[in-house]
C-alpha positions in Angstrom: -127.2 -108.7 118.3 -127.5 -112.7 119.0 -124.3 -113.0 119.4 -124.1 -110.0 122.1 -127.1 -112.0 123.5 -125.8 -115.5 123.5 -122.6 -113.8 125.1 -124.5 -111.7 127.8 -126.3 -114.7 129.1 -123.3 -117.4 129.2 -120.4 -115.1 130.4 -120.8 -111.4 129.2 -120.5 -110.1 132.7 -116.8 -112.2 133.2 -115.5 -110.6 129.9 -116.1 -107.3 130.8 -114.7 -107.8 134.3 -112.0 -109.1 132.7 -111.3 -105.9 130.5 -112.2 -103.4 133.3 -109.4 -105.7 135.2 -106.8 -105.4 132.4 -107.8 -101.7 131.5 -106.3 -101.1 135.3 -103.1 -101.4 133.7 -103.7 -100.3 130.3 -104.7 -96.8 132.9 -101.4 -96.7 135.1 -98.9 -97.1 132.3 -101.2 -95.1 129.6 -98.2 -92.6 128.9 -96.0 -95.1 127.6 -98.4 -96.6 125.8 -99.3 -93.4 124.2 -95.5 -92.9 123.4 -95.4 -96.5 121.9 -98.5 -95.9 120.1 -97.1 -92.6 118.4 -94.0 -94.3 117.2 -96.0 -97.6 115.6 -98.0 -94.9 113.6 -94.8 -92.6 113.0 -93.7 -96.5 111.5 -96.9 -96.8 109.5 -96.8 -93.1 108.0 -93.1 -93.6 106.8 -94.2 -97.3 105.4 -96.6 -94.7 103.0 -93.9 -92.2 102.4 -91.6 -95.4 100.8 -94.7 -96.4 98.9 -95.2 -93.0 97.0 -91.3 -93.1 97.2 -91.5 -96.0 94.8 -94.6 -95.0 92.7 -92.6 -91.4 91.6 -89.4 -93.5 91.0 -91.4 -96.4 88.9 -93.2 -93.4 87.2 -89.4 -91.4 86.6 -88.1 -94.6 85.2 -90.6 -95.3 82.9 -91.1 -92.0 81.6 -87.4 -92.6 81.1 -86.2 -88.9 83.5 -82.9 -90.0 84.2 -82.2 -86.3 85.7 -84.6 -87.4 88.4 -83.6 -90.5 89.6 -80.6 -90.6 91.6 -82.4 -87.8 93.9 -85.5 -90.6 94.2 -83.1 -93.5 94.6 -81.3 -91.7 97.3 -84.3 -90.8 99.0 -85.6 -94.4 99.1 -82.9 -95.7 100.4 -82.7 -92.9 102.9 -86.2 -93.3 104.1 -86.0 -97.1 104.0 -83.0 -97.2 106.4 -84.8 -94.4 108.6 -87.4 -97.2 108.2 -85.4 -99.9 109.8 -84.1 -97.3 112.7 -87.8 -97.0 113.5 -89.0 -100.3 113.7 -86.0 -101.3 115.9 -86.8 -98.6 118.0 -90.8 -99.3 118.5 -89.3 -102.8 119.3 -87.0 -102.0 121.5 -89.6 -99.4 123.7 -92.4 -102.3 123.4 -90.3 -104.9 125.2 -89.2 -102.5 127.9 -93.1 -101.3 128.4 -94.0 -105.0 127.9 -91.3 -106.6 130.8 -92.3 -103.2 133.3 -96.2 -104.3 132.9 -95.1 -108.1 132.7 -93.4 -107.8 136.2 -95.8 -105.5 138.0 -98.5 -108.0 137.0 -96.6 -111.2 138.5 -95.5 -108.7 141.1 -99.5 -107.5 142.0 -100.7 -111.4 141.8 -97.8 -113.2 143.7 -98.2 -110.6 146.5 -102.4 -111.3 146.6 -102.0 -115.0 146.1 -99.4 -115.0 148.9 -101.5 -112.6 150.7 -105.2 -115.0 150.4 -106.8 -117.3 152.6 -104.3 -120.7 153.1 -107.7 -123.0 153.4 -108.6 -121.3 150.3 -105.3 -121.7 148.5 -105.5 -125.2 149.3 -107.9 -125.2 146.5 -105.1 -125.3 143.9 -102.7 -127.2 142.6 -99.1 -125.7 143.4 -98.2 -126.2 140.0 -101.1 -124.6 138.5 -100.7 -121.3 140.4 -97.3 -121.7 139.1 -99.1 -121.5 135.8 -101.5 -118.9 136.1 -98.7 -116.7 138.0 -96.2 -117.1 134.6 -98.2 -118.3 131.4 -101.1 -116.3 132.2 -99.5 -113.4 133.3 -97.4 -113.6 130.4 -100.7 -113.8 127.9 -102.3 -110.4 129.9 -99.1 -108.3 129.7 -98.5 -109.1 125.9 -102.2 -107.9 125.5 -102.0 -104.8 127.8 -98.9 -103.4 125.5 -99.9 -104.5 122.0 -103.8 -105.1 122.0 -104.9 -101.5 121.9 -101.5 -100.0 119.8 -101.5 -102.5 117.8 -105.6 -101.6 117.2 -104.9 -97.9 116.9 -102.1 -99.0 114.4 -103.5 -101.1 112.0 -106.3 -98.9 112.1 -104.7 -96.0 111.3 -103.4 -98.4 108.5 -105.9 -99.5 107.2 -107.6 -95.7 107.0 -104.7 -94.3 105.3 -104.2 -97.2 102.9 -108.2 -96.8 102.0 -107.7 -92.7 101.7 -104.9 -93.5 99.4 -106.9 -96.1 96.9 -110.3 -93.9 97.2 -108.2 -90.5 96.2 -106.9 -92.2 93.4 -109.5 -95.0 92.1 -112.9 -94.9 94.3 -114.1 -98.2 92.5 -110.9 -100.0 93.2 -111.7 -98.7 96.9 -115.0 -100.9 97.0 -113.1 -104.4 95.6 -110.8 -103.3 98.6 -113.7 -103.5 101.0 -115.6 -106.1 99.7 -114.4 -108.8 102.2 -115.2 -106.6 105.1 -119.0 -107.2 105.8 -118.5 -111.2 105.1 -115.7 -111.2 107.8 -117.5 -109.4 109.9 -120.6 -111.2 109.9 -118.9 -114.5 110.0 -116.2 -113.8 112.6 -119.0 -112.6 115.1 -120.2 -116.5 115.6 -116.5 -117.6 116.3 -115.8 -115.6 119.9 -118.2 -117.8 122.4 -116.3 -121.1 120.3 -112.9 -119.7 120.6 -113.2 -118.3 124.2 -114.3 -121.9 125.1 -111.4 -123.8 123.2 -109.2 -121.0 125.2 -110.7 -121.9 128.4 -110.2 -125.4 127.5 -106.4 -125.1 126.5 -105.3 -123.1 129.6 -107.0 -125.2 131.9 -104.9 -128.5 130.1 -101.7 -126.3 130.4 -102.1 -125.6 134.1 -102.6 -129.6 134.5 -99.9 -130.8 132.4 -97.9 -127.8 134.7 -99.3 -129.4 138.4 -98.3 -133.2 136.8 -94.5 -132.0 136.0 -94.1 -129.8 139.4 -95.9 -133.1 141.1 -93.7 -135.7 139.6 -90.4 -133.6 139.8 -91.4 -132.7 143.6 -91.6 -136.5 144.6 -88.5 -138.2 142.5 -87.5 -140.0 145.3 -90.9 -141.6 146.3 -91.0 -142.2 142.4 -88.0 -144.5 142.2 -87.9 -146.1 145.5 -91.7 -147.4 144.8 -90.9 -148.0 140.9 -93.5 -146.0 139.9 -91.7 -144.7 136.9 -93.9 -146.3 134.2 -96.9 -145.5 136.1 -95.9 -141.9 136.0 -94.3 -142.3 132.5 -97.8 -143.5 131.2 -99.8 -141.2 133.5 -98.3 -138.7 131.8 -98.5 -139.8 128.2 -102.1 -139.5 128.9 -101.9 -135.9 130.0 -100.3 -135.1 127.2 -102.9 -136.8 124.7 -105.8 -135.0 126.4 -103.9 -131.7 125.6 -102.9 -133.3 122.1 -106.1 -133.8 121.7 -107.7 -130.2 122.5 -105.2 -128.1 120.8 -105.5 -130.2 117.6 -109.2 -129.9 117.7 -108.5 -126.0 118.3 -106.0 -125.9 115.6 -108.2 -127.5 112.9 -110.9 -124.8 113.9 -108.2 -122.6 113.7 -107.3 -124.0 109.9 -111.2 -123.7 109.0 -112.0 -120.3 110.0 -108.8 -118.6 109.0 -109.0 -120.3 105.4 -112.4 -119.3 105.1 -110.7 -115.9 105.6 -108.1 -116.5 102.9 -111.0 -117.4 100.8 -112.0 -113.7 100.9 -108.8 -112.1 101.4 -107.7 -113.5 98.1 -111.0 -113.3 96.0 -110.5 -109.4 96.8 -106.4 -109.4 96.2 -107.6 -110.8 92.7 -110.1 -108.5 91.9 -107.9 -105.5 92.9 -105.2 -107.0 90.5 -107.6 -107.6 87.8 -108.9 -104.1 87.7 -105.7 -102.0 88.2 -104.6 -104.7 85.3 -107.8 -103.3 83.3 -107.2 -99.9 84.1 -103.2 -99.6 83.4 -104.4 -101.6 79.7 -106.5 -98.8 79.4 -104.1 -96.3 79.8 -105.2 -94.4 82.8 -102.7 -95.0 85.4 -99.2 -95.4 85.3 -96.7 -98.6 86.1 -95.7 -96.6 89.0 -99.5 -96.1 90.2 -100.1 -99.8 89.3 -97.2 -100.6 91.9 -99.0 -98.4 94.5 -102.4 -99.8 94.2 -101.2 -102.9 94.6 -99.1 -101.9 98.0 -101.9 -100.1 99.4 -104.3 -103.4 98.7 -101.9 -105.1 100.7 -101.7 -102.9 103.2 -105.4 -102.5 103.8 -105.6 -106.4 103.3 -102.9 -107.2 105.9 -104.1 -103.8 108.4 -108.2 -105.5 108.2 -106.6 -109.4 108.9 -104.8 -107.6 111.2 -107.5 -106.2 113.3 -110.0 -109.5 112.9 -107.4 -111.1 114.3 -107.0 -109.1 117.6 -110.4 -110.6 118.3 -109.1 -114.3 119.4 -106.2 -112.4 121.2 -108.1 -110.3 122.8 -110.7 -114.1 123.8 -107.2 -115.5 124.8 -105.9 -112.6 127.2 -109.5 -112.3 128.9 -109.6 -116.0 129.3 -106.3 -115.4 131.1 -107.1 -112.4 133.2 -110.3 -114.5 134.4 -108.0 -117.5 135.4 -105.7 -114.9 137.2 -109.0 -113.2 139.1 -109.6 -116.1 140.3 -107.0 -116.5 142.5 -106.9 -113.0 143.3 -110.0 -112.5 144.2 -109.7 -115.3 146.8 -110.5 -114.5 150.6 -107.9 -112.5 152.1 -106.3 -113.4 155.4 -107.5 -111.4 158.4 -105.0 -109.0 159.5 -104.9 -106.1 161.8 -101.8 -104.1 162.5 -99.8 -104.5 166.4 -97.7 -101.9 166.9 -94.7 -102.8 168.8 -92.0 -101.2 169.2 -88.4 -102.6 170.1 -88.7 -101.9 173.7 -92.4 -104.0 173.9 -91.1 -106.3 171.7 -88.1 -107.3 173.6 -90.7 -107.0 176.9 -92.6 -109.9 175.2 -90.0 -111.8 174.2 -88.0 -112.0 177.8 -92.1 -112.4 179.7 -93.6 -114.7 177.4 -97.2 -114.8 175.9 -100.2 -116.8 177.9 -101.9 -119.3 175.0 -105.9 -119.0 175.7 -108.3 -121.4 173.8 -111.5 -120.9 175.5 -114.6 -123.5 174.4 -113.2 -123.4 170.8 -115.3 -124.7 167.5 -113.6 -126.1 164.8 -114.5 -127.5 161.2 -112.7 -127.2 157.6 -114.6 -125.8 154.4 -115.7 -130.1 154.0 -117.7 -129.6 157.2 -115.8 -132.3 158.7 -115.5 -131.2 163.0 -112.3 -131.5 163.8 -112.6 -130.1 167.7 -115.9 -129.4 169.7 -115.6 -126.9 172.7 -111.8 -127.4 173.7 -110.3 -125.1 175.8 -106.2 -124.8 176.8 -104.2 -122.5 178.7 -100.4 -122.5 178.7 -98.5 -119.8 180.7 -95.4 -118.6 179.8 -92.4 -120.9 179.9 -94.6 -124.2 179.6 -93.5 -127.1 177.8 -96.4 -128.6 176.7 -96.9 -132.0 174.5 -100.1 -132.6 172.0 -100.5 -136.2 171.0 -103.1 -138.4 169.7 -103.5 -140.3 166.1 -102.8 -139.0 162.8 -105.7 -137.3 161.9 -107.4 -136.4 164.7 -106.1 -132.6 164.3 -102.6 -132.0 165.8 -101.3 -130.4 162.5 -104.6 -128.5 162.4 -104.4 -127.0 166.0 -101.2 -125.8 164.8 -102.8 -124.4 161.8 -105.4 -122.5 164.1 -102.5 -120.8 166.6 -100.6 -119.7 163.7 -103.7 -118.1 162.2 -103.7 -119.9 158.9 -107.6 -121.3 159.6 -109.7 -119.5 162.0 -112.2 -121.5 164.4 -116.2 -121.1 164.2 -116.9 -120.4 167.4 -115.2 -119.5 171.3 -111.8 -117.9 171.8 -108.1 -118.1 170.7 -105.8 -115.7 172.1 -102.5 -114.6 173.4 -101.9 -112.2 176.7 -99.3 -110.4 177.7 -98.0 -109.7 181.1 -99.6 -106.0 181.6 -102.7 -107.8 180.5 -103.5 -106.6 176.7 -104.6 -109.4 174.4 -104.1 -110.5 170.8 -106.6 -112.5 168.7 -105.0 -115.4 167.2 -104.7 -114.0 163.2 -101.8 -113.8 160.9 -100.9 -110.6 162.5 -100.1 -112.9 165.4 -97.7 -115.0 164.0 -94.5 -112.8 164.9 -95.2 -114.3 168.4 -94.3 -117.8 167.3 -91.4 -119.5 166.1 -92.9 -123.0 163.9 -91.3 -126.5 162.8 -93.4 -128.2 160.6 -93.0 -131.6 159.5 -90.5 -132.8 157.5 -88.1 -129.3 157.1 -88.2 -126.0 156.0 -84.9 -126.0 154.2 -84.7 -123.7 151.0 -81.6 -124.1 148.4 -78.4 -121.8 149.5 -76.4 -121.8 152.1 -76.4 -122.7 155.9 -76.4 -118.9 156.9 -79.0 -117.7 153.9 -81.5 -120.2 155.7 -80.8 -118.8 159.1 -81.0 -115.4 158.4 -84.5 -116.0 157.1 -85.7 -116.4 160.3 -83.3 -113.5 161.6 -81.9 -111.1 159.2 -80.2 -109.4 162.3 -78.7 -112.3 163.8 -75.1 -112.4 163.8 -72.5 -115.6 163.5 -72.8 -116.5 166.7 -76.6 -116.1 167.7 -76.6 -118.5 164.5 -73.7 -121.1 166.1 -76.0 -120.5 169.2 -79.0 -121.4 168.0 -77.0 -124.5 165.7 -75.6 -125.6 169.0 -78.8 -125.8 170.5 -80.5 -127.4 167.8 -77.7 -130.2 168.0 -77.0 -129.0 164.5 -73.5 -127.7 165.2 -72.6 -131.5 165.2 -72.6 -131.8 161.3 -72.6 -127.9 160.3 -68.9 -126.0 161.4 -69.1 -123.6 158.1 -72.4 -121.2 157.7 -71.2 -120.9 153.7 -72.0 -124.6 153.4 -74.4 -124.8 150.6 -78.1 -126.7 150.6 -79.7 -128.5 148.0 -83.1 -128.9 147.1 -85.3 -130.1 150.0 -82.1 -130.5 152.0 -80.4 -132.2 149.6 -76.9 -133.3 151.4 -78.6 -133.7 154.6 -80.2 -136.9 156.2 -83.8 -136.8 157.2 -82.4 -136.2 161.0 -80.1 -133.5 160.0 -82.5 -131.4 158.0 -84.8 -131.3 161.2 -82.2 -130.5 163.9 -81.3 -127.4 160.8 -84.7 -126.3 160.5 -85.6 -126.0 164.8 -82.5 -124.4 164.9 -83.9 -122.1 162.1 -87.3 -121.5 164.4 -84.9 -121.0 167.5 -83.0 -118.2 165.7 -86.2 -116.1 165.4 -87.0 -114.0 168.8 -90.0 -116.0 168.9 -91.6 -116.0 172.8 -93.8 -119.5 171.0 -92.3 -122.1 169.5 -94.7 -124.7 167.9 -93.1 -128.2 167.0 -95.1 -130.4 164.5 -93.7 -133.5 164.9 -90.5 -132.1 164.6 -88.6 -134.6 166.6 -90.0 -137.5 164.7 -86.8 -138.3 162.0 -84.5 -137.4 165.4 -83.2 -140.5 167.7 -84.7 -140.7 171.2 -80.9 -139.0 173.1 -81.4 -136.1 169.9 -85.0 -135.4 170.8 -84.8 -135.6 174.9 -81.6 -133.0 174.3 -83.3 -130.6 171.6 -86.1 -130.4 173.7 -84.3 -129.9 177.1 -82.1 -127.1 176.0 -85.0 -125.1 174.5 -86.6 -125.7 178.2 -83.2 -124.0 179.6 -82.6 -121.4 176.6 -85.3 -118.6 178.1 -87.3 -119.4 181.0 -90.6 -117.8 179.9 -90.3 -119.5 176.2 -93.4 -121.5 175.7 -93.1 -124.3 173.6 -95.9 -126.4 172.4 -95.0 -130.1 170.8 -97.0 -132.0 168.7 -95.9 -135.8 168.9 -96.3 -139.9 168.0 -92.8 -140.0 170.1 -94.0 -140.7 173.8 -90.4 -140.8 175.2 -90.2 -137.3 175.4 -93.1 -136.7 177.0 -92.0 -137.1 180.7 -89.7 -134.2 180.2 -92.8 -131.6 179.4 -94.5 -129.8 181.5 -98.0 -131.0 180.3 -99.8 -133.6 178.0 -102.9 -133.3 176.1 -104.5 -135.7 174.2 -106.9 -135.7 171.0 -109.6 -137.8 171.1 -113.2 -137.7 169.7 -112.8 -134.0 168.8 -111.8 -133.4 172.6 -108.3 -131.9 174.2 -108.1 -134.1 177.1 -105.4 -133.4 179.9 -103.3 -136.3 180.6 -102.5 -136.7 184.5 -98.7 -138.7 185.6 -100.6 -142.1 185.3 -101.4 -141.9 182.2 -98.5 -140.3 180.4 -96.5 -142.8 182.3 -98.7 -145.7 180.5 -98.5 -144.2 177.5 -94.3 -144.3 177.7 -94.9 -148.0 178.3 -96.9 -149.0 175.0 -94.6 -147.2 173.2 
């Protein structure tokens, strides 16, 4: 009861969360686990039938019935092989169960955690969602298809294995259980430890996991800095805090489960020593000797077996509480728009109208980024954003795209018959969005496009190339991409990815700083061929380069949480100091 108790106050309510959580599963594949649970105890019931097998054969041999043998030699061997057939079987149906629940778990979290709040998300490390999304998963879906089988097996083990010794000795039955109250009583005081070294553990993992996905994300900033010993040692002392922890674990490990031993062998002796006793005495036979000593094994190994689905069981509830975490993060706002194709392509060829009216803005830090701006940009405008890093360019982007909504006043989009559409995720079909640096995945020229446009044929893609500049270095769509645009220059990767963003019927484009790796001729042309590609096209351009700003329709500026319109005087000053 005090250890219920100690558990109830610290973190009772998470564990049983965390079953209820993992029992979800356990529920929608419960068939196949009953299937896989019939055939591990169809295992354990023939593992009986070759131990009385060999006890009549022993017994046939030594009471020298040579008439008898062959038929009990052949009918080992045959239930021994049927043995083997069986076990390869129940391994065989487990991994199939195990991979189905593996991927519908990694499935159900990718889709929430791609699915939550993006301010919350922020949050985490990349690479230790990476972590919880494959080590964790993988420790829940190992649980969910051999926790409770493997339970309902080795219990039904261990029963039959103690029916067997009571039927035939009921005093060799109580050495058998001995150990049972003494591992009970002292395994109860391990779980809080154990579910705390687990915590512990998985929480190193997922930071040794965001230091390699960190370090092999920035190889190039690595090297051209030399900060290859600072990483090399940086990461040596990762690696010694986890060092550290898991040997601590393992030596708990070593104490508890030789404390264990301790029993498991004071019993295994005093099982021996009284079948020993009993077969000097006469009253059982060599073959019933053999047995005994089988079915003491088998209720030996069936009793470790189920003490030791307690830290399993600590281990996959630590894990399904890391993986709740992230899926119970705020989900994104979304509301459905029904378009169809005809409204759609109405849009499109119109335009949307950009409304921020008196908008409030602040991240989860509490640090005001804007104060009561308000912006209007009809359709068709070209319209420039500038100011100094971090006075919120990137974040006004953030806001129309509905990645981070604003505290207070009005974000919207209108249409030309007049219906409006609250800035949310669900807007983001309106926009087509460059951000900074490139959006260039590993594959080919065409795979990338077609991301944007799975419609699009080869030449809306040269189209959307051309105008992009791109089609100046890119004549074959099969042309494969590396990693971050490996085999592009800085320039090159940007021109591919606003060609990307013009390939999607988008009626917004937002650029975030997308011009900035281009040369002034590349910018001023990018930008005035996406001014002549569709006349109602907005496009809204966030921007340090001040040369391009005389060809835009209008300027704003960020200053002192403000959005400050920039008259000709002005913009023409700023083209000077820069």
């Amino acid at each position: 009861m005090r250890v219920l108790k100690r558990l109830q106050k610290n973190n009772f309510k998470d564990i049983k969360n965390e079953v209820i959580w993992m029992y979800g599963y356990v529920k929608k594949y419960r068939l196949s686990l009953i299937f896989y649970i019939c055939a591990g105890v169809l295992a354990i019931l023939i593992s009986f039938l070759t131990s009385f097998v060999s006890k009549k054969l022993i017994d046939v041999l030594t009471g020298f019935e040579t008439g008898k043998i062959g038929f009990f030699s052949s009918l080992l061997v045959t239930i021994m092989i049927l043995k083997i057939v069986i076990d390869g079987g129940v391994k065989r149906i487990g991994a199939k169960i195990e991979i189905t629940i593996y991927n519908q778990i990694q499935s159900d979290v990718y889709l929430k955690v791609m699915g939550s709040s993006w301010e919350n998300l922020n949050d985490f490390r990349s690479g230790d969602l990476i972590n919880r999304l494959n080590s964790d998963v993988n420790i829940v879906a190992g649980n969910v298809i051999n926790w409770l089988p493997s339970t309902v097996i080795k219990f039904t083990q261990f029963i039959g294995a103690f029916m067997v010794i009571l039927y035939y000795d009921p005093i060799m039955s109580l050495f058998a259980l001995a150990s049972a109250p003494l591992t009970l009583f002292f395994s109860k005081f391990l779980m809080k430890k154990m579910r705390k070294y687990n915590q512990e553990i998985r929480e190193l993992s997922s930071e040794t996991m965001a230091f390699h996905n960190d370090s092999f994300s920035n190889l190039q900033t690595i090297k051209a800095f030399g900060l290859t010993d600072y990483f090399v040692q940086s990461f040596s002392k990762v690696q010694e805090n986890y060092r550290d922890k898991f040997l601590d674990f393992n030596k708990f490990s070593i104490y508890t489960s030789s404390i264990m031993s301790v029993f498991s062998v004071v019993v295994s002796i005093g099982c021996f020593g009284w079948g020993m006793y009993r077969l000097w005495l006469g009253e059982i036979s060599y073959g019933t000797m053999i047995l005994f000593i089988q079915m003491a094994s088998y209720l030996s190994n069936s009793f470790s077996g189920l003490i030791g689905l307690i830290p399993r069981a600590i281990n996959a509830t630590t894990s399904a509480g890391r993986i709740i975490k992230i899926t119970d993060l705020p989900k994104e706002e979304f509301y459905e728009i029904k378009l169809d194709e005809i409204k759609k392509d109405m849009i499109y060829n119109n335009g949307l109208k950009l409304v921020i009216d008196n908008m409030d803005f602040s991240y989860i830090d509490d640090k005001n980024v804007f104060k009561q701006i308000s912006l209007i940009v009809e359709p068709g405008e070209t319209v420039a954003i500038v100011g100094p890093s971090g006075e919120g360019k990137t974040t006004l982007m953030r806001i129309l795209l509905g990645l981070t909504s604003p505290q207070k006043g009005e974000c919207k989009l209108i249409d030309k018959m007049g219906n409006e559409y609250p800035i949310s995720s669900s807007t983001r079909q309106f926009f087509g969005y460059v951000p900074q640096g490139n959006t260039i995945l590993p594959g080919t020229v065409k795979e990338n496009m077609l991301m944007m446009n799975p419609e699009a044929s080869d030449d809306e893609i040269f189209n959307a190339l051309k105008k992009a500049c791109a089609n100046e270095f890119i004549t074959d769509l099969n042309e494969r991409i590396g990693e971050k645009g490996k085999g592009f220059s800085e320039g090159q990767a940007q021109r591919l990815s606003i060609a990307m963003a013009l390939l999607r019927p988008a009626p917004i484009l937002l650029f975030d700083e997308a011009t900035a790796a281009l040369d002034v001729f590349h910018a001023r042309k990018v930008i005035t061929n996406i001014m002549t590609r569709n006349k109602n096209q907005t496009c809204i351009i966030t921007t340090h380069r001040y040369s391009i700003l005389s060809i835009c329709d209008h300027v704003y500026q960020i200053k002192n949480n403000q959005l400050i319109k920039l008259d000709h005087d002005a913009i023409v000053q700023l083209e000077r100091i820069f």
